[in-house]
PDB file with SEQRES, HELIX, SHEET and CRYST1 records, atoms N, CA, C and O in Angstrom:
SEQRES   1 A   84  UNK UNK UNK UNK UNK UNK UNK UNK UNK UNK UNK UNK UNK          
SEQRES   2 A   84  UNK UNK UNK UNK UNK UNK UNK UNK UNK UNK UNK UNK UNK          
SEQRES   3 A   84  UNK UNK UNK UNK UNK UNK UNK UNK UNK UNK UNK UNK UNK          
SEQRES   4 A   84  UNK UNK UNK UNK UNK UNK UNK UNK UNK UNK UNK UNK UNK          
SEQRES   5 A   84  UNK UNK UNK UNK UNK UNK UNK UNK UNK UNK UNK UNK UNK          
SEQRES   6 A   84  UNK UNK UNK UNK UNK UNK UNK UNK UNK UNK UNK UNK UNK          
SEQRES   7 A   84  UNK UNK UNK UNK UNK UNK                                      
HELIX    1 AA1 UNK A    2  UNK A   28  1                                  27    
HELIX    2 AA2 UNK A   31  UNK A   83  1                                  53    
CRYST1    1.000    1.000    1.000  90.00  90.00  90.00 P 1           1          
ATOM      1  N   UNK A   1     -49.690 -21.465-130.486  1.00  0.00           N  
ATOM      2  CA  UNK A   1     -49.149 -20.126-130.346  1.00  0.00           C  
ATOM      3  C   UNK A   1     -49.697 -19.446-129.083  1.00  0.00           C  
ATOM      4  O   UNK A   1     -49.018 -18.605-128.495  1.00  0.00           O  
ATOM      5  N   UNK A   2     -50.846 -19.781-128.688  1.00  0.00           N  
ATOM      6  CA  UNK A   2     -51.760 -18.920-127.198  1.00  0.00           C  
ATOM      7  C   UNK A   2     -50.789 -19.649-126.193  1.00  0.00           C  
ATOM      8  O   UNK A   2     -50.379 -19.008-125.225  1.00  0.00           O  
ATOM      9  N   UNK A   3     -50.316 -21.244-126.414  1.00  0.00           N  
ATOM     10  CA  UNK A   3     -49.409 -21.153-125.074  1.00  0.00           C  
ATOM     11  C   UNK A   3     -48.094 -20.856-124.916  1.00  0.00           C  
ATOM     12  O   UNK A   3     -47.448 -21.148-123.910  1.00  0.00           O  
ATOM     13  N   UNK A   4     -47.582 -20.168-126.068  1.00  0.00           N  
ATOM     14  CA  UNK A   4     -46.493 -19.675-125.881  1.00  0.00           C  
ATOM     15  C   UNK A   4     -46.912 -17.829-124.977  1.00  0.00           C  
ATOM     16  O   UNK A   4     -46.458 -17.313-123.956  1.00  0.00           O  
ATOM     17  N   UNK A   5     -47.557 -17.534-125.612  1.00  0.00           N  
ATOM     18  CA  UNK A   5     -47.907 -15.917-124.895  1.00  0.00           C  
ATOM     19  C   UNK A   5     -48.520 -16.412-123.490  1.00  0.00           C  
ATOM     20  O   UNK A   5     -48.509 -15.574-122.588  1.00  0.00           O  
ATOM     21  N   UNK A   6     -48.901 -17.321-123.287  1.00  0.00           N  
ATOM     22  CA  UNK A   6     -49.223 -17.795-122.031  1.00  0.00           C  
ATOM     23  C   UNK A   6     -48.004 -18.267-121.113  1.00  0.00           C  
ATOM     24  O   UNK A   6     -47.854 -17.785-119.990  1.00  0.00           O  
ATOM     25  N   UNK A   7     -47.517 -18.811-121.408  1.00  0.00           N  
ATOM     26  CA  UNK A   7     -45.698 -19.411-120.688  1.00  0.00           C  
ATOM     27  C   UNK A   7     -45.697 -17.798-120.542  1.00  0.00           C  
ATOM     28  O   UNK A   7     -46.130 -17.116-119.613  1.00  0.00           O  
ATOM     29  N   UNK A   8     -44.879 -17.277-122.137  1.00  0.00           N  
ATOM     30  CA  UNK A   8     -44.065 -16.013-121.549  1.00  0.00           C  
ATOM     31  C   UNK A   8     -44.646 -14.971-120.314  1.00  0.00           C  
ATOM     32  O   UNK A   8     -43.981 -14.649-119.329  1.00  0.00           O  
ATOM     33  N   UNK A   9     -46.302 -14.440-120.659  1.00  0.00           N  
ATOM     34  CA  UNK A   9     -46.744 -13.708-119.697  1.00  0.00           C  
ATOM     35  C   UNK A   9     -46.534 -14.460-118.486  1.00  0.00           C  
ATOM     36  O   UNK A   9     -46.110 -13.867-117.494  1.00  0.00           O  
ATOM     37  N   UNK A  10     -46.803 -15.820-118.444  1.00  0.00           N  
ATOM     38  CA  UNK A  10     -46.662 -16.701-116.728  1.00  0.00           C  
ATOM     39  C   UNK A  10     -44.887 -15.946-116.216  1.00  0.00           C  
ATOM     40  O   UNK A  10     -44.721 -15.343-115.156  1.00  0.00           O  
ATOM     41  N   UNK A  11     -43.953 -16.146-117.084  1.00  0.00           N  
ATOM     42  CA  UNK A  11     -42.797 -16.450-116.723  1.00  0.00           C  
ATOM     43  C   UNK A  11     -42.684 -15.139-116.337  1.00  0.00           C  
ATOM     44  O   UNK A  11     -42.042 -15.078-115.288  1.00  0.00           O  
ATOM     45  N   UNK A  12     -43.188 -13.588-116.914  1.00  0.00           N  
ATOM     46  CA  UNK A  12     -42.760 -12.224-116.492  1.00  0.00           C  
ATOM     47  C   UNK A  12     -43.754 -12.097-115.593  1.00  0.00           C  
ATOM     48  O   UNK A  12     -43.380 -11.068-115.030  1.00  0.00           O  
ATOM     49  N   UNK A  13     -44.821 -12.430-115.022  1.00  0.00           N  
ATOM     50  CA  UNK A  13     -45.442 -12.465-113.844  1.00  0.00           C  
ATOM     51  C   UNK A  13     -44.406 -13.400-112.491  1.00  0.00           C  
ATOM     52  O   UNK A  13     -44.426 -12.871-111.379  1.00  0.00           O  
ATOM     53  N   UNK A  14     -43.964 -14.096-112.575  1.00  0.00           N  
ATOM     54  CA  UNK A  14     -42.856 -15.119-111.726  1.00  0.00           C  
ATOM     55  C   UNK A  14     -41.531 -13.822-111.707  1.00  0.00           C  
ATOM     56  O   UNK A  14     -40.891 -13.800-110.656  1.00  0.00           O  
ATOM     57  N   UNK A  15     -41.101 -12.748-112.827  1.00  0.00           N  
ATOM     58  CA  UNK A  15     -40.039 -12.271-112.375  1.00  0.00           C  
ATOM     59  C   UNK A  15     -40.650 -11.411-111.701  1.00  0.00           C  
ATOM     60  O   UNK A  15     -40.220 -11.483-110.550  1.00  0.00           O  
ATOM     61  N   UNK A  16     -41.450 -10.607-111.793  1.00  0.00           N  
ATOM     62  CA  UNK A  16     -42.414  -9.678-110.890  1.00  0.00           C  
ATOM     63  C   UNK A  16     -42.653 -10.003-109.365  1.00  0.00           C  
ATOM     64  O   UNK A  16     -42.433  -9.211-108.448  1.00  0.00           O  
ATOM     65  N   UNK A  17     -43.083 -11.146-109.247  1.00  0.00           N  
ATOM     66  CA  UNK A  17     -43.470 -11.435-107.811  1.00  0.00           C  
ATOM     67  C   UNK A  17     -41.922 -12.380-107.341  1.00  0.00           C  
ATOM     68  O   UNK A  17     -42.093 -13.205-106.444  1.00  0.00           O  
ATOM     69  N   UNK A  18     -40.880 -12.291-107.764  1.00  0.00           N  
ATOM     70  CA  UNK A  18     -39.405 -12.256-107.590  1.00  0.00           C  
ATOM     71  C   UNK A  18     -38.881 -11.019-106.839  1.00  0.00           C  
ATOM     72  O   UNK A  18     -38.416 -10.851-105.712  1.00  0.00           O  
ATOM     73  N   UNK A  19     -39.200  -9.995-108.181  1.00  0.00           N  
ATOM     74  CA  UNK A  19     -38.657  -8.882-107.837  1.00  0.00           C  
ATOM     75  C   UNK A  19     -39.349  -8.130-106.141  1.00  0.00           C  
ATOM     76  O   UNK A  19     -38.862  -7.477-105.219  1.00  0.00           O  
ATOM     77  N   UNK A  20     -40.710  -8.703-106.477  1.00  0.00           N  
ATOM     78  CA  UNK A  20     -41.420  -8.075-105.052  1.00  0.00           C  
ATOM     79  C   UNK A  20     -41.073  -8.860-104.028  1.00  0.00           C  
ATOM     80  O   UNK A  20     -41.024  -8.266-102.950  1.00  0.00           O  
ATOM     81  N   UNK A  21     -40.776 -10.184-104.006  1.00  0.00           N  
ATOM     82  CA  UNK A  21     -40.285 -11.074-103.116  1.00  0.00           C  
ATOM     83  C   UNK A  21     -38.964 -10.354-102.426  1.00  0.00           C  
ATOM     84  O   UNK A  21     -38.891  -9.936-101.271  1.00  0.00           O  
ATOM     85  N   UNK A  22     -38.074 -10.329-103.314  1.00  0.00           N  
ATOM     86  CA  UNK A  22     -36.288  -9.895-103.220  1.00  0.00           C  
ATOM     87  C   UNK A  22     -37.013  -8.244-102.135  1.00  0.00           C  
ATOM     88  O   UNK A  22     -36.879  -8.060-100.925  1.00  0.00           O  
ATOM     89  N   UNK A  23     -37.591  -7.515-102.956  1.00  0.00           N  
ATOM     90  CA  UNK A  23     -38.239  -6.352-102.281  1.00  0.00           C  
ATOM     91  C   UNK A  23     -38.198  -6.561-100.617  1.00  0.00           C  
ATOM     92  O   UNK A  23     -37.389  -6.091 -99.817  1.00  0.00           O  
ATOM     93  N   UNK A  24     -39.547  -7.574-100.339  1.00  0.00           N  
ATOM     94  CA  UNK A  24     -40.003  -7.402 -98.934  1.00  0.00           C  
ATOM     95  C   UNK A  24     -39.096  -7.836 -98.391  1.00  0.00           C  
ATOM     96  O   UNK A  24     -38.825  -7.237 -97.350  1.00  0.00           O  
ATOM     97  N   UNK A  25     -38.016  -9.243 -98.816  1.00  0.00           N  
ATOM     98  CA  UNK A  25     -37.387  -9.482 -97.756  1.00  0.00           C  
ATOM     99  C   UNK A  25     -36.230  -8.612 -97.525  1.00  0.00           C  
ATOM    100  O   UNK A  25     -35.781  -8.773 -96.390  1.00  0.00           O  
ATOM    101  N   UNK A  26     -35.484  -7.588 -98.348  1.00  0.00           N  
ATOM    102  CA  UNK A  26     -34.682  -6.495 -97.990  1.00  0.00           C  
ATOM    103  C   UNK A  26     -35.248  -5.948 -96.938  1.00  0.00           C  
ATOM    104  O   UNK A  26     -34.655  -5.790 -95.872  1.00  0.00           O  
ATOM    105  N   UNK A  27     -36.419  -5.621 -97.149  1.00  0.00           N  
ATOM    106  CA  UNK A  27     -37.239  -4.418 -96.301  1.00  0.00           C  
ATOM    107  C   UNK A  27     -37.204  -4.930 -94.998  1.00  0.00           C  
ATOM    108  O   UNK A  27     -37.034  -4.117 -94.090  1.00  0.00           O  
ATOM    109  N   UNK A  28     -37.364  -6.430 -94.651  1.00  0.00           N  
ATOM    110  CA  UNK A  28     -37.838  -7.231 -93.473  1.00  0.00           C  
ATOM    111  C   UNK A  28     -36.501  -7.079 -92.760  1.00  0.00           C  
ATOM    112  O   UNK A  28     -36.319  -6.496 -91.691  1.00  0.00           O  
ATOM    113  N   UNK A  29     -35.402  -7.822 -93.675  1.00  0.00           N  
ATOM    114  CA  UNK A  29     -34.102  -7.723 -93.070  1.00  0.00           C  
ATOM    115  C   UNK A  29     -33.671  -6.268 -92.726  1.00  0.00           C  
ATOM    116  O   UNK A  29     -32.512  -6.280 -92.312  1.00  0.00           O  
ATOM    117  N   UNK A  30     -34.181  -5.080 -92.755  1.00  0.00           N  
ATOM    118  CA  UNK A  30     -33.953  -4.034 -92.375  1.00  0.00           C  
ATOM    119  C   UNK A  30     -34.711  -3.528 -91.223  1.00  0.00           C  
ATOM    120  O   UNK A  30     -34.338  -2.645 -90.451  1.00  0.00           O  
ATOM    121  N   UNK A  31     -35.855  -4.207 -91.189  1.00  0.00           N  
ATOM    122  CA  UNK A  31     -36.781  -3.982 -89.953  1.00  0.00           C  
ATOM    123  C   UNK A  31     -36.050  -5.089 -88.577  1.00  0.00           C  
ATOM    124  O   UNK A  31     -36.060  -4.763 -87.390  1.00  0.00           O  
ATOM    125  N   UNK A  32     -35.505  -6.304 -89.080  1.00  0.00           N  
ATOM    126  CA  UNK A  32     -34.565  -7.253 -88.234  1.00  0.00           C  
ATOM    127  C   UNK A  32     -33.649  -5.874 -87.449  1.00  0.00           C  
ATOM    128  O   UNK A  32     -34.033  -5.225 -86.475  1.00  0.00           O  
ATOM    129  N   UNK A  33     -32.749  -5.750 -87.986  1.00  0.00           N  
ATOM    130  CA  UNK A  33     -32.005  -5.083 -88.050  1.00  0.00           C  
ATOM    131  C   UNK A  33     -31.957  -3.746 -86.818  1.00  0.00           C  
ATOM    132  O   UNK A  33     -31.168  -3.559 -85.891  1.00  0.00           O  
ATOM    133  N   UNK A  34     -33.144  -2.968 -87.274  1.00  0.00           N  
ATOM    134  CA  UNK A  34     -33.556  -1.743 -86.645  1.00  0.00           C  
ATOM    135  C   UNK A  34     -34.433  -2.330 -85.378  1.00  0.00           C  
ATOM    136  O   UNK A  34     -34.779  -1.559 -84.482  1.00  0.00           O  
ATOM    137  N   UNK A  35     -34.684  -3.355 -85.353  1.00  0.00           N  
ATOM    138  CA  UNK A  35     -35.481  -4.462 -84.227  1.00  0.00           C  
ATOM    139  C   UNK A  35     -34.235  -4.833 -83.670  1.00  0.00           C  
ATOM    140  O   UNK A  35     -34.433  -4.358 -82.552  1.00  0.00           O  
ATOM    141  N   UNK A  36     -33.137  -5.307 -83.601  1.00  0.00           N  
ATOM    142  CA  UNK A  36     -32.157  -5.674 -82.871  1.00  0.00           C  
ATOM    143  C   UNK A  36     -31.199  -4.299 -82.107  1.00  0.00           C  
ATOM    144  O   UNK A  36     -30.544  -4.285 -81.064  1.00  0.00           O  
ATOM    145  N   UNK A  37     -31.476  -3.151 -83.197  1.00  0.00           N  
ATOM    146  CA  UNK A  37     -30.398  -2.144 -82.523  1.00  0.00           C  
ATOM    147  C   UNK A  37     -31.459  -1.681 -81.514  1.00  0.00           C  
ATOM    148  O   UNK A  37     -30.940  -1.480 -80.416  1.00  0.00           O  
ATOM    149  N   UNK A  38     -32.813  -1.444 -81.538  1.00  0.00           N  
ATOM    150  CA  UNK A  38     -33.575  -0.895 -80.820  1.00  0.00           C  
ATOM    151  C   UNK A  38     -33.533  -1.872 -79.022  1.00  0.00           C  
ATOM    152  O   UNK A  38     -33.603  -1.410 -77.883  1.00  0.00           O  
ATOM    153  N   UNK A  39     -33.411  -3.115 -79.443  1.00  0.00           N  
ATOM    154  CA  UNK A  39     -33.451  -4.474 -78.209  1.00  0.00           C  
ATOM    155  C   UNK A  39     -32.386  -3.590 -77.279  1.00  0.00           C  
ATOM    156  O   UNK A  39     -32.492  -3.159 -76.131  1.00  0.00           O  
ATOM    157  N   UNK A  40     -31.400  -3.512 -78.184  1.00  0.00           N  
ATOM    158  CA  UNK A  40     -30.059  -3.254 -77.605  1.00  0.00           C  
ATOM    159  C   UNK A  40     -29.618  -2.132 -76.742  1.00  0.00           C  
ATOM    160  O   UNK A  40     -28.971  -2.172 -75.695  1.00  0.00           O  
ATOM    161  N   UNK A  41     -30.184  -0.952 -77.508  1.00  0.00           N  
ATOM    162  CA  UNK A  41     -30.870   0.367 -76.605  1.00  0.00           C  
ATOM    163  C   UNK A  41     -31.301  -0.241 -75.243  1.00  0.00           C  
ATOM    164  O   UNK A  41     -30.802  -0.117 -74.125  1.00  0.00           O  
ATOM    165  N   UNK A  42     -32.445  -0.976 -75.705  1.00  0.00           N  
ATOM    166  CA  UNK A  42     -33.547  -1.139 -74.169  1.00  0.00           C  
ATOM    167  C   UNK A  42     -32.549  -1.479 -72.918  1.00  0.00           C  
ATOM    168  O   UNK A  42     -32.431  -0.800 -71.898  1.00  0.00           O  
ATOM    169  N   UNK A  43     -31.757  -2.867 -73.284  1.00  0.00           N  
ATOM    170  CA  UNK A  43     -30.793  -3.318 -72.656  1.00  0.00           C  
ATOM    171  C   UNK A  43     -30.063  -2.604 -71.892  1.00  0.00           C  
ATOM    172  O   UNK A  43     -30.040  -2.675 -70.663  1.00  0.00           O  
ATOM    173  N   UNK A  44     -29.352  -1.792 -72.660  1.00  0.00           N  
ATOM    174  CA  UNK A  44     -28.468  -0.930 -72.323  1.00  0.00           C  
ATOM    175  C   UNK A  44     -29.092   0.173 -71.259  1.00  0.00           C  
ATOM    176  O   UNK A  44     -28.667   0.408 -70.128  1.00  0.00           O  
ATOM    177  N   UNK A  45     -30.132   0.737 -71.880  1.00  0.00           N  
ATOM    178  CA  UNK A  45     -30.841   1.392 -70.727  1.00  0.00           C  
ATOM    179  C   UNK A  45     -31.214   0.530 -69.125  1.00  0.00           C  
ATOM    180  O   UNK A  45     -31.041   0.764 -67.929  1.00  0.00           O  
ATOM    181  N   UNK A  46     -31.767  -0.476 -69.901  1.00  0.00           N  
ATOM    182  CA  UNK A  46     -32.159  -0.944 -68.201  1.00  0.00           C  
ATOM    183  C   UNK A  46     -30.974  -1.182 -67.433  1.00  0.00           C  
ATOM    184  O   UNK A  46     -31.056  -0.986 -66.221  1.00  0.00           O  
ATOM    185  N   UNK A  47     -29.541  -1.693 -68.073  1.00  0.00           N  
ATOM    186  CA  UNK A  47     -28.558  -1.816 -67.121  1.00  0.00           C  
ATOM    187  C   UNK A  47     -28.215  -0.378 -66.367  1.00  0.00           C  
ATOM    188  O   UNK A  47     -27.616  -0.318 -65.294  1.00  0.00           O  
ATOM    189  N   UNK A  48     -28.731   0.855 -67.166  1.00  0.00           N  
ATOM    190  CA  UNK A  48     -28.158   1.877 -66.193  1.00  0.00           C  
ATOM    191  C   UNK A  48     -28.940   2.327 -65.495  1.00  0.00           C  
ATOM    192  O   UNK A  48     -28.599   3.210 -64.708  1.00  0.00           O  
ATOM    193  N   UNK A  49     -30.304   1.854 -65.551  1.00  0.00           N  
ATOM    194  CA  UNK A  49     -31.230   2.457 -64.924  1.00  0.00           C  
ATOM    195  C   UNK A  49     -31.264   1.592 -63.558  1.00  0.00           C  
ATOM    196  O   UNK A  49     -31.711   2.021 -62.494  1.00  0.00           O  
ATOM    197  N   UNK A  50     -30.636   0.107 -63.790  1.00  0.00           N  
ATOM    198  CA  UNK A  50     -30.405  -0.925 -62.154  1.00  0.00           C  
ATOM    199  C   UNK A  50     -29.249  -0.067 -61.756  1.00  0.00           C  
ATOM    200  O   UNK A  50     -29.189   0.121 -60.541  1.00  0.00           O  
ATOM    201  N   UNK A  51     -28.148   0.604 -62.600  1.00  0.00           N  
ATOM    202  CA  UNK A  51     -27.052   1.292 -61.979  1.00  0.00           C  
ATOM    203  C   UNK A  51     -27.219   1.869 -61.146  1.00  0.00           C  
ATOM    204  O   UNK A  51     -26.942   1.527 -59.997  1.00  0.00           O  
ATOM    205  N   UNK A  52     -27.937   3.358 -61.621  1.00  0.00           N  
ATOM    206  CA  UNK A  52     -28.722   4.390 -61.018  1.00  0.00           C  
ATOM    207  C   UNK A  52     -29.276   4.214 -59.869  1.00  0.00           C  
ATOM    208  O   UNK A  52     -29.049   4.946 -58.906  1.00  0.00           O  
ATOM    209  N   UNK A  53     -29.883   3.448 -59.854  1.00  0.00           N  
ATOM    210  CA  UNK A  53     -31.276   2.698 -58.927  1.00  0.00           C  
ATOM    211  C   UNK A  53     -30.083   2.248 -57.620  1.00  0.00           C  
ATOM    212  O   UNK A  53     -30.418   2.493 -56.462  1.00  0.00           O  
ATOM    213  N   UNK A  54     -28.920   1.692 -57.845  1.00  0.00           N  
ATOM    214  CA  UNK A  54     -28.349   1.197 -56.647  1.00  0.00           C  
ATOM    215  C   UNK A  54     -27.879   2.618 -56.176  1.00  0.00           C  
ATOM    216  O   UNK A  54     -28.290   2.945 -55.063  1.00  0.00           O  
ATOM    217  N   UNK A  55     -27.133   3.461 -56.801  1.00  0.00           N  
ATOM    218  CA  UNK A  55     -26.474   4.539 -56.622  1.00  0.00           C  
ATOM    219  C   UNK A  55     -27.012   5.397 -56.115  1.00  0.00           C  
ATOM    220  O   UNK A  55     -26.424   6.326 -55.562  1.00  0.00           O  
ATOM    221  N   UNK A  56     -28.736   5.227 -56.221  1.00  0.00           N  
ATOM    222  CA  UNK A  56     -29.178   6.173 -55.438  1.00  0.00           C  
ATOM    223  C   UNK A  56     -29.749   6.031 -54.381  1.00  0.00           C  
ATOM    224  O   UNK A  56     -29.979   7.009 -53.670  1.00  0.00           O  
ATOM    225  N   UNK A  57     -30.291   4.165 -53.857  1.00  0.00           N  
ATOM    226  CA  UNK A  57     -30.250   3.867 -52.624  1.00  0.00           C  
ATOM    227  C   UNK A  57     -29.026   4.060 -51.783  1.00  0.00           C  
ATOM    228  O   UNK A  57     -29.026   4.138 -50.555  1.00  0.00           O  
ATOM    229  N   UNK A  58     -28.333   4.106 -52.306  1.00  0.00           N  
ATOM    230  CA  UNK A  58     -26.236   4.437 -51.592  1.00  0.00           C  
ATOM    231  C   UNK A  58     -26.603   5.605 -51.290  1.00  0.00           C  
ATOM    232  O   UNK A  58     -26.909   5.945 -50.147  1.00  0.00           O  
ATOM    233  N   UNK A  59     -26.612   6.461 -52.449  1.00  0.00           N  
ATOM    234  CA  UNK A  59     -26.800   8.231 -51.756  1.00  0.00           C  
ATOM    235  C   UNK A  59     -27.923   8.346 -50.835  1.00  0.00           C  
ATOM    236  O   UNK A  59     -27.693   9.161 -49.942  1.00  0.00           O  
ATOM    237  N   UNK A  60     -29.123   7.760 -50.768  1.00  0.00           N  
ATOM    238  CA  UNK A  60     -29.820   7.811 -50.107  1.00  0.00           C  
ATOM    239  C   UNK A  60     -29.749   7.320 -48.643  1.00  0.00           C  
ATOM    240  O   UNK A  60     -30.392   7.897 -47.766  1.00  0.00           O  
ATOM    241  N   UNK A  61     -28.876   6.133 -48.356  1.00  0.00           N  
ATOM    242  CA  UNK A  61     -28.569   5.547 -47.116  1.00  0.00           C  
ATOM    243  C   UNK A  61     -27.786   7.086 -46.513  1.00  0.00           C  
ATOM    244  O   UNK A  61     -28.093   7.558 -45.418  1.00  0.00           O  
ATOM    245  N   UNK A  62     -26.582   7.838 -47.583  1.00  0.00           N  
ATOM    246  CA  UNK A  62     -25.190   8.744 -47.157  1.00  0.00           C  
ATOM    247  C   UNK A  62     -26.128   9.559 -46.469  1.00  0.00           C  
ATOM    248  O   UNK A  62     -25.875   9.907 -45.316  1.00  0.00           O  
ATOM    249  N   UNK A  63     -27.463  10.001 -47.180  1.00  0.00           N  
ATOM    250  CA  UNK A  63     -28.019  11.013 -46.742  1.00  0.00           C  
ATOM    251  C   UNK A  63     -28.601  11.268 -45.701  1.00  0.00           C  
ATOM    252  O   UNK A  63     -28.788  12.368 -45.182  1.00  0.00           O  
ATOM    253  N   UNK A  64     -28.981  10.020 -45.281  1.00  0.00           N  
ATOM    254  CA  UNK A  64     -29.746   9.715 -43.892  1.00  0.00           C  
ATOM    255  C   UNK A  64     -29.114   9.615 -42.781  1.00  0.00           C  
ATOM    256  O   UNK A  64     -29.689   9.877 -41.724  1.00  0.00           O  
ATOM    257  N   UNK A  65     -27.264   9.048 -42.838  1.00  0.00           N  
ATOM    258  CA  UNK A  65     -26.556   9.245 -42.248  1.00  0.00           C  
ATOM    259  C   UNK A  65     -26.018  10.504 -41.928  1.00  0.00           C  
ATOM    260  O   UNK A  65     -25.508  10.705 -40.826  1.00  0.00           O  
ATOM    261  N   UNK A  66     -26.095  11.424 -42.858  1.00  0.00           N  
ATOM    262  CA  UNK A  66     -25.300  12.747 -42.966  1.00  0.00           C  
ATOM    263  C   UNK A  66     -26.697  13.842 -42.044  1.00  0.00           C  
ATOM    264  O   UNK A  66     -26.634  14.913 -41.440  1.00  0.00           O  
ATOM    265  N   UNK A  67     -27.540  13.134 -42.278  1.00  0.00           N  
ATOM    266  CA  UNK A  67     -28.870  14.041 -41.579  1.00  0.00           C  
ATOM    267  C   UNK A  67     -28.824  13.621 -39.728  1.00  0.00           C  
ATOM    268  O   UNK A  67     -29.488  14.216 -38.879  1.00  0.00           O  
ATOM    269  N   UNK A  68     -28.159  12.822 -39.540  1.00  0.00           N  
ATOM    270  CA  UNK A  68     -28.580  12.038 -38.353  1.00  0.00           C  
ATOM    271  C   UNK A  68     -27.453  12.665 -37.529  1.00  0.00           C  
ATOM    272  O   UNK A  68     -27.605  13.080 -36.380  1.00  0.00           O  
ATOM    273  N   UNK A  69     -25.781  12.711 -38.537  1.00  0.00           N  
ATOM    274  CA  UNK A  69     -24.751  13.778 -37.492  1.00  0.00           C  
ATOM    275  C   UNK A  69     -25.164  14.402 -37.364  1.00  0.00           C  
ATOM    276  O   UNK A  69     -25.340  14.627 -36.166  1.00  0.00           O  
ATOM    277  N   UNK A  70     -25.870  15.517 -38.461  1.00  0.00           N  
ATOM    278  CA  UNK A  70     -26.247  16.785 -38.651  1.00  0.00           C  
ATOM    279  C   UNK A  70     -26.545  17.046 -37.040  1.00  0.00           C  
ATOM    280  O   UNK A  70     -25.855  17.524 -36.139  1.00  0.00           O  
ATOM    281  N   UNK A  71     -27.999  16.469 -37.100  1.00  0.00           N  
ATOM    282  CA  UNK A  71     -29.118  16.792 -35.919  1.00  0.00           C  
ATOM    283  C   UNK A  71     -28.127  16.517 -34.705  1.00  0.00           C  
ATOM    284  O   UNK A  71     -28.146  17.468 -33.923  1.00  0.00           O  
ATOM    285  N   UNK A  72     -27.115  15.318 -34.249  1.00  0.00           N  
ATOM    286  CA  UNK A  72     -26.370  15.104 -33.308  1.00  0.00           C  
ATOM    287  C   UNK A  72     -25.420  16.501 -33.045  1.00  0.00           C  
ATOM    288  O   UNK A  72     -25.525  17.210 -32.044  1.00  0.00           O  
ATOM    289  N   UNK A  73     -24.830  16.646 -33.745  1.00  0.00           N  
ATOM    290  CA  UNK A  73     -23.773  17.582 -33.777  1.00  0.00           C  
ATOM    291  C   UNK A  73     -24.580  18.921 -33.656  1.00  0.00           C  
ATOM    292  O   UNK A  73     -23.814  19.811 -33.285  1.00  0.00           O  
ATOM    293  N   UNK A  74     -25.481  19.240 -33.785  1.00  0.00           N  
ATOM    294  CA  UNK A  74     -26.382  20.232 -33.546  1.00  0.00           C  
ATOM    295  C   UNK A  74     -26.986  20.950 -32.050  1.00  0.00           C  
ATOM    296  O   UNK A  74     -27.125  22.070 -31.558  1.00  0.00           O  
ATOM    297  N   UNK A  75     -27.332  18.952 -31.573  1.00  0.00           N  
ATOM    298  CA  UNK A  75     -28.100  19.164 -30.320  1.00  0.00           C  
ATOM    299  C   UNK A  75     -26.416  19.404 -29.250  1.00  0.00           C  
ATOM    300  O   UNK A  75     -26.260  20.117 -28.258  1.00  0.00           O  
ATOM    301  N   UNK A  76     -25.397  18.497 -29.961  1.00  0.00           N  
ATOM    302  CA  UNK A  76     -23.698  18.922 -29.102  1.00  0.00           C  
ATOM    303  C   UNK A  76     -23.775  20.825 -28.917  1.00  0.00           C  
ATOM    304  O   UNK A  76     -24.031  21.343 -27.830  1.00  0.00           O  
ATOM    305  N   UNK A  77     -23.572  21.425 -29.859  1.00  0.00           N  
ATOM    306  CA  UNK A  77     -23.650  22.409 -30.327  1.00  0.00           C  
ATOM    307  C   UNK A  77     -24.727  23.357 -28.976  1.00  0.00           C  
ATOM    308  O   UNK A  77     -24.430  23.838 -27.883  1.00  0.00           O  
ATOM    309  N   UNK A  78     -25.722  23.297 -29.576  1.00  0.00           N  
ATOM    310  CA  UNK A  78     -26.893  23.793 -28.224  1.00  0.00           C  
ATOM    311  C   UNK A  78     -26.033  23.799 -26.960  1.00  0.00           C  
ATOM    312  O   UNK A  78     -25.311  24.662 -26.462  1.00  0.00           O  
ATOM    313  N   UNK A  79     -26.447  22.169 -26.500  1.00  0.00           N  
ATOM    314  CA  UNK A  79     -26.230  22.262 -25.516  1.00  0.00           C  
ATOM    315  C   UNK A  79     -24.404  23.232 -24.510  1.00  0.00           C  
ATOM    316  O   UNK A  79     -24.337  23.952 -23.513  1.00  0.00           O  
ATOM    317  N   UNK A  80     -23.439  22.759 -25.360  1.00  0.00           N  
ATOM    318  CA  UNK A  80     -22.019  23.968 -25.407  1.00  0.00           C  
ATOM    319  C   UNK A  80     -22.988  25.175 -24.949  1.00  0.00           C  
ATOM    320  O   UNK A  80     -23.355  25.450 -23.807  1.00  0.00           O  
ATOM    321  N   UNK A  81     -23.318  25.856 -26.246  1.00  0.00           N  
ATOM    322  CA  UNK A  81     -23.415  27.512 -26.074  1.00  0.00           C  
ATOM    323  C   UNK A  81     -24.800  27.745 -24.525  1.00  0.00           C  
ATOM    324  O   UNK A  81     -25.046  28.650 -23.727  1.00  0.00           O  
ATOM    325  N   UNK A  82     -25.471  26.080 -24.849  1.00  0.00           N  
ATOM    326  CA  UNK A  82     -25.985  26.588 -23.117  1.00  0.00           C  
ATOM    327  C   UNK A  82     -25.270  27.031 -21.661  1.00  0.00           C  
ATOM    328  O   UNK A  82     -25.692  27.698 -20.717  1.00  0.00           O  
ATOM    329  N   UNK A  83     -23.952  26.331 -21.924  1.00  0.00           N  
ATOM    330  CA  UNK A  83     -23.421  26.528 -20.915  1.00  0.00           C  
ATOM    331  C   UNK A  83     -22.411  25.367 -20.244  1.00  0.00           C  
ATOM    332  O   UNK A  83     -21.908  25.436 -19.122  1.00  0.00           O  
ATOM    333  N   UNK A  84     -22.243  24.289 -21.212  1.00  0.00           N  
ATOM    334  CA  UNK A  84     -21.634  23.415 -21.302  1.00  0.00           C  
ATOM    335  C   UNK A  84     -21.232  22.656 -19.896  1.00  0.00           C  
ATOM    336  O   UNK A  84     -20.534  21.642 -19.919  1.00  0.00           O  
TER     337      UNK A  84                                                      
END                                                                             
């Protein structure tokens, strides 16, 4: 009779560490999960941040160009109202 209360308690200890089993791996597959959408973010960010990054060496080249008429068209300018 002790190994029958022994089986049964064994067998509701086995659904227990089942139930906690079934538990963590929900939990894990949800941390997968929130671990893959987060990857995906990063991704996504760094592609716009190489975007950015070109777009603003571009504006940055426009700007250097646009500074360089500037000063040309400036010293044109002067020299005219000197007396051309």
């Amino acid at each position: 009779m002790n190994n029958v209360f022994t089986l049964g308690g064994a067998q509701q200890r086995i659904r227990e560490l089942q139930e906690e089993l079934d538990k963590r791996a929900s939990h894990l597959t949800r941390c997968q999960e929130e671990c893959s959408s987060i990857m995906r973010q990063l991704v996504s960010g760094q592609q716009k941040t190489k975007e950015l990054t070109i777009e603003n060496l571009d504006l940055k080249e426009s700007l250097k160009t646009c500074q360089e008429v500037q000063k040309e068209l400036t010293t044109e300018v002067r020299f005219c109202e000197s007396g051309c």
